[in-house]
VMD Tcl script that draws the C-alpha trace (Angstrom):
set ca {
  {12.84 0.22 -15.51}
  {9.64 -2.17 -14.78}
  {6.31 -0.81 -14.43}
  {3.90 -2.79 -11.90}
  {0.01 -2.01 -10.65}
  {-1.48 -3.62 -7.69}
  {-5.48 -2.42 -7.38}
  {-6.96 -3.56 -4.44}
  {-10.13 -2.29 -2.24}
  {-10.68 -1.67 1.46}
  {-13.94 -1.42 3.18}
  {-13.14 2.03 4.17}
  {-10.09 4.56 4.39}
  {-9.84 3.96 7.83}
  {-9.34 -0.19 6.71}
  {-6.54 0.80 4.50}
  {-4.54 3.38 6.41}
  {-4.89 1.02 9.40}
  {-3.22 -1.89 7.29}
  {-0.66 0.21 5.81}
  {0.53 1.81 9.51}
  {0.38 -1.73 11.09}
  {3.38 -2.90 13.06}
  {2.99 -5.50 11.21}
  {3.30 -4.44 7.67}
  {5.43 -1.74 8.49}
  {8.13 -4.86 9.66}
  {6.94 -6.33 6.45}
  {7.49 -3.46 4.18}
  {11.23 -2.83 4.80}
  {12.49 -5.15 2.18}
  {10.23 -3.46 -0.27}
  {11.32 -0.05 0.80}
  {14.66 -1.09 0.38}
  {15.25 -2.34 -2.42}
  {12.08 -0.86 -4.73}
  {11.09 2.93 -5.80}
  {7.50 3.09 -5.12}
  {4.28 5.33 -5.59}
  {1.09 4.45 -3.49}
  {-2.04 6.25 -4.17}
  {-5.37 6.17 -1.91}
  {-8.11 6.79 -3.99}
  {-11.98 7.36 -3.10}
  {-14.91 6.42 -5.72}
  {-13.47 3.47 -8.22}
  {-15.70 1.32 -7.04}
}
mol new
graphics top color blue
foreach p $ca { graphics top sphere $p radius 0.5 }
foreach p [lrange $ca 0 end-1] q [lrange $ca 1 end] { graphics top cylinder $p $q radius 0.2 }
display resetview
């Protein structure tokens, strides 16, 4: 099994969740879904 991080930052929660529920990412994200067992975290106050 391989282990991968990706930290990134938003302006605001409503900047992420809107990126994440795009049309456009969600058309995107199928090949990741697909082939990939993922975790995705939305965390408040790392920065």
């Amino acid at each position: 099994m391989t282990a991968a991080f990706l930290l990134g930052s938003a302006i605001s929660e409503a900047a992420a969740r809107g990126f994440a529920e795009s049309p456009e990412y969600q058309a995107i994200s199928l090949d990741r879904k697909a082939g990939a067992n993922t975790l995705s975290l939305l965390m408040q106050g790392l920065g």
